[in-house]
C-alpha positions in Angstrom: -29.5 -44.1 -68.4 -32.5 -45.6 -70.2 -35.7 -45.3 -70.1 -36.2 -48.2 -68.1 -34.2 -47.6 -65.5 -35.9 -44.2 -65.2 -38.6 -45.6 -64.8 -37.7 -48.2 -62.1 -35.9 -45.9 -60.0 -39.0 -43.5 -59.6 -41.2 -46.3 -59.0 -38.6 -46.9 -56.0 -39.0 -43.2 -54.7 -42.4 -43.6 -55.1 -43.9 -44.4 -51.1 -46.2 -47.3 -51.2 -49.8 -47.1 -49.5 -48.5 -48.7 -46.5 -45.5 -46.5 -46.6 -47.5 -44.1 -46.0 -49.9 -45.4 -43.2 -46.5 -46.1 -41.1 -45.6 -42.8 -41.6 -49.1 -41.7 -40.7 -48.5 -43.8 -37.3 -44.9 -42.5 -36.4 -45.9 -38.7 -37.0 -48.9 -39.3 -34.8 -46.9 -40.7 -31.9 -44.2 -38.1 -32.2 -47.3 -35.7 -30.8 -49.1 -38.3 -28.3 -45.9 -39.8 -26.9 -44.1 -36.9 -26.6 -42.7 -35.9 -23.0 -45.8 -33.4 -23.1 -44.9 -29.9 -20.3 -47.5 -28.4 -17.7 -48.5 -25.9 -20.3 -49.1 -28.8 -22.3 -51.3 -30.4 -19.7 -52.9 -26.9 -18.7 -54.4 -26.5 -22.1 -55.6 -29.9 -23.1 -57.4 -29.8 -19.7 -59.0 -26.5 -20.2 -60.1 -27.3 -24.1 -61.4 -30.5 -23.1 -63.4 -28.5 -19.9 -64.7 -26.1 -22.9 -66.4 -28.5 -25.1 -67.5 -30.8 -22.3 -69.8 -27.6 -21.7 -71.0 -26.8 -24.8 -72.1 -30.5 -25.0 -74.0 -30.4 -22.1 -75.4 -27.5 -23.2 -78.5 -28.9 -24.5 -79.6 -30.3 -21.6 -79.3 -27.0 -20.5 -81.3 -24.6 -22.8 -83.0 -21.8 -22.7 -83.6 -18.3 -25.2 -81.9 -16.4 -23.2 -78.9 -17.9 -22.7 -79.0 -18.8 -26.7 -78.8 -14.5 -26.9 -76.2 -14.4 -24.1 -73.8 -17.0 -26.0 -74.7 -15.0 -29.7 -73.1 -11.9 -27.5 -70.3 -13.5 -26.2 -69.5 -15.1 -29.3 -69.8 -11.3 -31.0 -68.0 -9.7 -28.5 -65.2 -12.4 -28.0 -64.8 -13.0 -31.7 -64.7 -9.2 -33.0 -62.3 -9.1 -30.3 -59.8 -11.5 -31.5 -60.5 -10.0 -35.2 -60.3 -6.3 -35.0 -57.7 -6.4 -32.1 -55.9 -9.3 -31.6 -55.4 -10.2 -35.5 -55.6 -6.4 -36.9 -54.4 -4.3 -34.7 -52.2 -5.8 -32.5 -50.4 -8.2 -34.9 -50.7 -6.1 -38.2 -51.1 -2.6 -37.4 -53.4 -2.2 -39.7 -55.1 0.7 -37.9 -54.2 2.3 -34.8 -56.8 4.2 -31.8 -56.6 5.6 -28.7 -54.7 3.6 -26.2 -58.1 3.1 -23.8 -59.4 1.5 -26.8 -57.0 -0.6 -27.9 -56.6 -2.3 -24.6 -60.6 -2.1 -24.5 -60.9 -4.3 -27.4 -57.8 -6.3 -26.3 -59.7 -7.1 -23.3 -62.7 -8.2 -25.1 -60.4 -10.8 -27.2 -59.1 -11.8 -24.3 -62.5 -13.1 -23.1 -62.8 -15.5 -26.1 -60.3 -17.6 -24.2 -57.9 -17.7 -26.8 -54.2 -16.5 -24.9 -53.1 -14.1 -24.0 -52.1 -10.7 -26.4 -48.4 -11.7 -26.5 -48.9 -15.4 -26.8 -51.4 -14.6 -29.8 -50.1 -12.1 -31.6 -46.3 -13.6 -31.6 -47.7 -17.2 -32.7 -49.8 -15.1 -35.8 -46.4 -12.7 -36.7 -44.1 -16.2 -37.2 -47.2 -17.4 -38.8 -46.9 -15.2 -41.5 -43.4 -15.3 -41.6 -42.7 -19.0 -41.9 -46.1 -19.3 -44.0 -46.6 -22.9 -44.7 -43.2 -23.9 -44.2 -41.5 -26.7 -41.7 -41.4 -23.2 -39.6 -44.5 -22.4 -39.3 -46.6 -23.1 -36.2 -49.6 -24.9 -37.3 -48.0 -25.1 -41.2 -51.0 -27.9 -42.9 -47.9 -30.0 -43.9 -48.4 -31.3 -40.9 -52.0 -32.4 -41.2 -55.2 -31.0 -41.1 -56.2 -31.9 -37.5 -52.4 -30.2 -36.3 -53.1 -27.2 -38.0 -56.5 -26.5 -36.5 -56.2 -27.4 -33.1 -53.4 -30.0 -31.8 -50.8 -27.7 -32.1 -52.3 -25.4 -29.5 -51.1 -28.6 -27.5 -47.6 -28.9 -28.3 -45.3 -25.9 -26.8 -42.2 -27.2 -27.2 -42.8 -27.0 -31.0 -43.3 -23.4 -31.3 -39.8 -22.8 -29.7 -38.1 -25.6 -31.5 -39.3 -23.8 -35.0 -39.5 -20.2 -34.4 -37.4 -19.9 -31.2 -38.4 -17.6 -28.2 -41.4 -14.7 -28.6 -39.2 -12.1 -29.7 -40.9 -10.8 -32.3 -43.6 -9.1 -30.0 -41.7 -6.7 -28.2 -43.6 -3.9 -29.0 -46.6 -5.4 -26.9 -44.0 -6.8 -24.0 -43.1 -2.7 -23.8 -46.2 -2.2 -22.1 -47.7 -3.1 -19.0 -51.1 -3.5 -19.8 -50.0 -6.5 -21.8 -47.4 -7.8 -19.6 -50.6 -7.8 -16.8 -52.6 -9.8 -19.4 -49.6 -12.5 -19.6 -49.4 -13.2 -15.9 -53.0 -12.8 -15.1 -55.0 -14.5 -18.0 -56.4 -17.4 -16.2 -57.9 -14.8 -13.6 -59.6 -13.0 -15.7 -61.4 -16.3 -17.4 -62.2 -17.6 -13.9 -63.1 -14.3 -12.6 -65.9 -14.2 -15.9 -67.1 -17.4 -14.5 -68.2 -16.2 -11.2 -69.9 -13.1 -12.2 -71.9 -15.3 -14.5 -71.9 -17.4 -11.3 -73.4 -14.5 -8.9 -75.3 -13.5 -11.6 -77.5 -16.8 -11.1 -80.7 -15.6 -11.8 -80.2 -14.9 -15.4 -79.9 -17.8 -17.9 -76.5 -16.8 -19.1 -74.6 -18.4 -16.2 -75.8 -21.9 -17.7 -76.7 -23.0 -21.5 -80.4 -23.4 -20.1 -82.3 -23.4 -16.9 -81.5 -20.6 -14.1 -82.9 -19.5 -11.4 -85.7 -17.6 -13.0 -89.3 -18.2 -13.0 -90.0 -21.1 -14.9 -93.8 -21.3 -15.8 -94.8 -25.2 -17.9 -97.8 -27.2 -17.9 -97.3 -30.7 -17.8 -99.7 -33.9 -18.3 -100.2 -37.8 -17.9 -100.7 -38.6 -21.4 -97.4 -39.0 -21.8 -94.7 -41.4 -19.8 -92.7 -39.9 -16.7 -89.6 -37.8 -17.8 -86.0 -39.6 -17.4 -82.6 -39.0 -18.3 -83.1 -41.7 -21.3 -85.3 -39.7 -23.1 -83.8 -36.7 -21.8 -82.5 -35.7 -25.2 -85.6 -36.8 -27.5 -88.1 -35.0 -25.1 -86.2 -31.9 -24.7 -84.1 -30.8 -27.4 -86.5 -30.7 -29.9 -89.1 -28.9 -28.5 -87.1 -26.4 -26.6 -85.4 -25.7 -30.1 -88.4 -26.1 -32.5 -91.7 -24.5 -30.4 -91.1 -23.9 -27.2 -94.7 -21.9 -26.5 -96.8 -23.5 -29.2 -99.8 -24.0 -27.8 -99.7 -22.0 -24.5 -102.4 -19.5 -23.3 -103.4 -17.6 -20.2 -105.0 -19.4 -17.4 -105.9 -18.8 -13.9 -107.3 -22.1 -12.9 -106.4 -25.1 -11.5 -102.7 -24.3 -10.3 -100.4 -26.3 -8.1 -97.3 -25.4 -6.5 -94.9 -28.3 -6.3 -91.5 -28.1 -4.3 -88.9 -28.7 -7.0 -86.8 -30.9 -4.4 -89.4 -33.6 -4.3 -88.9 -33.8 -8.7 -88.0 -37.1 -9.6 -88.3 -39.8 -13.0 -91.6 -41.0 -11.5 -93.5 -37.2 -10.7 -96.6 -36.8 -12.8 -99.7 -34.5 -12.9 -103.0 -34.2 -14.7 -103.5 -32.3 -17.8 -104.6 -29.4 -15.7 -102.6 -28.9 -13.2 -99.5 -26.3 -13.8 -95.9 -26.9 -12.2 -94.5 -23.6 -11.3 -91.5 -22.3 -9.9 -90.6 -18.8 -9.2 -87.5 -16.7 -8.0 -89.4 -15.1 -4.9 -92.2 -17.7 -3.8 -93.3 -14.6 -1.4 -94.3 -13.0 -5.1 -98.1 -11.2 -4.9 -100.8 -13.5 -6.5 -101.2 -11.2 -9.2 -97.3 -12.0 -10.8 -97.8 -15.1 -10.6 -98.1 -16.3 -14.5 -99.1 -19.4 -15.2 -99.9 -21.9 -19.0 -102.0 -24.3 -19.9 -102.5 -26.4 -22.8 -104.8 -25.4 -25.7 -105.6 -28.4 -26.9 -105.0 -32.1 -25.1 -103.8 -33.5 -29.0 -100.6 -31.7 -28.3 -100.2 -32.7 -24.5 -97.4 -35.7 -25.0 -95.4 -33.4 -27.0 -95.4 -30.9 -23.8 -95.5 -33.4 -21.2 -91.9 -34.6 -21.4 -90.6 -31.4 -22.3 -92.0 -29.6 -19.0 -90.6 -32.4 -16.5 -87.4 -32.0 -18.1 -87.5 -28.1 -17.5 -88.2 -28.9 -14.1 -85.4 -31.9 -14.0 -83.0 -29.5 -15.6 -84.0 -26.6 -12.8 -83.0 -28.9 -10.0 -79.5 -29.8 -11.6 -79.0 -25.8 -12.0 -79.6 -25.1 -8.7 -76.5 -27.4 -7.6 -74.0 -25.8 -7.1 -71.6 -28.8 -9.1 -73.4 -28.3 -12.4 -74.6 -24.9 -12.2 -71.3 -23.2 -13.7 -71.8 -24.5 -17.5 -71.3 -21.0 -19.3 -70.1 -20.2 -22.6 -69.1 -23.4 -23.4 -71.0 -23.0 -26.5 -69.7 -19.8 -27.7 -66.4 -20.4 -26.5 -66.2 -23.8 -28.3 -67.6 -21.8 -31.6 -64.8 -18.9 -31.4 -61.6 -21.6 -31.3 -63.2 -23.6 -33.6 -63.8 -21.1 -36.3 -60.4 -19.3 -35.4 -58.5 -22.7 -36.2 -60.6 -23.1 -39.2 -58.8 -20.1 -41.1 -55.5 -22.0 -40.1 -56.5 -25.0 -41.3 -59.2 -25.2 -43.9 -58.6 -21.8 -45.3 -55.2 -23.2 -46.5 -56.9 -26.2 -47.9 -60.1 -25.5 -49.3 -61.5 -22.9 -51.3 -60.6 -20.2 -54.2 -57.3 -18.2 -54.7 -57.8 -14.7 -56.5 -54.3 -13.2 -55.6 -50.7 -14.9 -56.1 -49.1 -15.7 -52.9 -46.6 -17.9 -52.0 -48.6 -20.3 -49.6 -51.8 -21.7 -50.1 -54.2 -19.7 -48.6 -57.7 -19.9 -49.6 -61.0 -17.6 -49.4 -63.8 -19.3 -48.3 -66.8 -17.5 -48.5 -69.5 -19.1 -46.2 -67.6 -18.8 -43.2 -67.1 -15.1 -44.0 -70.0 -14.5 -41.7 -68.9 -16.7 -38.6 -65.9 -15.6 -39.1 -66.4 -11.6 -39.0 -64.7 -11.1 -42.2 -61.4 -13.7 -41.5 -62.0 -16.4 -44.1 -61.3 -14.6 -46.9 -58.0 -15.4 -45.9 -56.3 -15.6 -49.9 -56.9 -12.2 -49.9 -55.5 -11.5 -46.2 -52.3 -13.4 -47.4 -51.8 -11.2 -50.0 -52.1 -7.8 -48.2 -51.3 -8.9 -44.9 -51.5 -5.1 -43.1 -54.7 -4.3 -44.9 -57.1 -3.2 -42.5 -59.9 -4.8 -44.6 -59.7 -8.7 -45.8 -63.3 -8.5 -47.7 -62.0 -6.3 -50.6 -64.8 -6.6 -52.9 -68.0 -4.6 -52.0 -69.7 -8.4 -51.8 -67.7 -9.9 -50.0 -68.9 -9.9 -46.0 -66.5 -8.2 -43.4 -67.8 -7.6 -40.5 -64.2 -6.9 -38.5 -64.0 -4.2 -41.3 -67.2 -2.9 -40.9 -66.5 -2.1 -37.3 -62.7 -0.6 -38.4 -64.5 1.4 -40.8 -67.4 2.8 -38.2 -65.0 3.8 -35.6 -62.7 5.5 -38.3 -65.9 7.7 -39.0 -66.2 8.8 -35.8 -62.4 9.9 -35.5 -61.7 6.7 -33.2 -59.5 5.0 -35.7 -56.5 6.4 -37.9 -54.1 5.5 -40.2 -55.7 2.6 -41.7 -54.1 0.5 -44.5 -55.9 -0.6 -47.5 -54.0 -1.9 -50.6 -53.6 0.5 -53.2 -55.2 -0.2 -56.8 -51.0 -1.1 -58.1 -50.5 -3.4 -55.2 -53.9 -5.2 -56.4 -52.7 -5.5 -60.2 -49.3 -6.9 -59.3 -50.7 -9.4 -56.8 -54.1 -10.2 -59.5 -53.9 -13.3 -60.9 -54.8 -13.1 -64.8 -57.1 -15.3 -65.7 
């Protein structure tokens, strides 16, 4: 064969740009015009619920529920890392039974399955890693490996077959419960938030808690236009600048009568409380230090007051943990996808798995995911002492206290025959 030819023919094997856009366009309507299932259905419809909250949430802020969402996130997150990922799926470590289904329990809050569900879907993972096998392999793309295959259930069984690689977890009833019941226990999260009304966590911002704001005509009457502009950014950037004690010139408004069009002078204070019936001397109330920063505060307060009326009803009040929720599958999916994309490789494996270093952090320890590949059962992914591991932190504290046992580290010959040389 000359060279010609050679040359001709792999020019022909060679896909052309548009080759590759059509094949762009067929792969994404094999997933949208699929015959999608229930489950299918169940989830898109539940994802889609989840981030519609977290962006409302600005219109809904307030401190404390910013420190209610950083605790569900912590609490939700560890508990897919240090139970759902390394001790259920790995065994990395094992402790008592009450804590294991403790901290399965807390995982299962993150809204991320079910134990079974999880921990089979992570096991064929790693054992069809980046192969036409594996569930959310990033041949597939980018965008199906972190998040559209959660969508897809008949592709799952089509490549790995039924969950029968978790029987170990199926064995026991505390697991099996989970299965069956995993949608109470979300819905059963909402309304305690729910009864617990008074306190900002049920909603990304206003409750039913005192809310104490002066307000003033300098600026124009609050409306949903400027909703955004006048709210976000001073809720988020200085929320009390400004603000001192005074015991003057108060007015209670009803919070019913609120609309685009309420105003009142620079000196008058809006204030709602909890318990009107409250003793004069609780009642708190701010003012304005100086009139230059009045338009900044004006807005702001209406919207406060806007937002308080919306919480009170009873169709927009339940808007909790979208935020941290949205966060937790978001940077879960991220080690599926962008971990196996982007980043640096320090051991050889046989996939391309990736440690990424600043979302170490978010993460609790899961993006350094090159070095997870490598020693999959290893209690502890951040192997060097800088390299952030929070999961591992926790492992390591409860194995202190007797809590934890038999935990696996790599051994110094495992890390030379995996090292690459450089």
């Amino acid at each position: 064969m000359s060279v010609t030819s050679t040359v001709e023919e792999n020019h022909r094997k060679k896909p052309s740009s548009s080759e590759k856009e059509a094949e762009k366009r067929r792969q994404r309507w094999a997933f949208w015009g699929r015959k999608w299932r229930r489950l299918d259905y169940f989830k898109l419809t539940a994802s889609l619920f989840v981030h519609s909250m977290a962006l409302l949430a600005p219109f809904y802020f307030s401190w404390s529920a910013l420190w209610v969402t950083f605790l569900f996130y912590t609490i939700g997150g560890l508990g897919i890392t240090v139970s759902y990922h390394r001790n259920l799926a790995h065994r990395s470590f094992k402790v008592p039974k009450w804590l294991e289904y403790l901290l399965a329990y807390c995982a299962l809050l993150a809204i991320q399955g079910d134990p079974i569900d999880w921990v089979s879907t992570h096991r064929y993972h790693h054992q069809f890693t980046d192969s036409e096998r594996d569930p959310h392999s990033p041949k597939e793309g980018f965008w199906f490996s972190h998040l559209l295959w959660i969508y897809d259930s008949a592709y799952l069984v089509s490549k790995c077959g039924r969950r029968t690689n978790v029987d170990d977890l199926k064995k026991q009833w505390f697991y099996r419960f989970l299965q069956k019941t995993v949608m109470f226990h979300i819905l059963g999260l909402g309304l305690i938030l729910f009864y617990l009304g008074g306190m900002s966590f049920v909603t990304w911002g206003m409750t039913d808690l005192a809310v104490e704001e002066t307000v003033s005509t300098a600026g124009p009457a609050c409306s949903l236009k400027n909703l955004v502009t006048s709210f976000v950014a001073p809720s988020i950037l200085c929320p009390t600048v400004g603000a001192s004690s005074a015991e003057t010139n108060t007015e209670f408004i009803d919070i019913s009568n609120i609309n685009d069009n309420t105003k009142a002078t620079f000196s008058q204070t809006v204030e709602k409380e909890k318990h009107r019936d409250a003793p004069l001397d609780r009642r708190r109330s701010v003012s304005l230090r100086t009139p230059s920063l009045s338009p900044f505060f004006y807005e702001y307060a209406l919207t406060h007051l806007r937002l308080l009326k919306l919480a009170e009803d009873p169709a927009t009040r339940p808007v909790f943990k979208g935020v941290g929720a949205a966060l937790e599958v978001h940077v879960t999916c991220l080690i599926n996808s962008l971990c196996h994309v982007w980043g640096t490789r320090t051991w050889k494996t046989n996939d391309t798995s990736r440690n990424v270093w600043w979302l170490s952090v978010f993460s609790f320890g899961e993006s350094w995911h090159n070095n997870h590949h490598a020693f999959e059962s290893s209690a502890r992914q951040g192997l060097e002492w800088w390299q952030i591991d929070l999961s591992w932190y926790i492992v390591r504290s409860l194995e202190i206290v007797g809590l934890a046992y038999d935990v696996k580290l790599p051994t110094e010959s495992q890390r030379r025959r995996m090292a690459i040389v450089r």
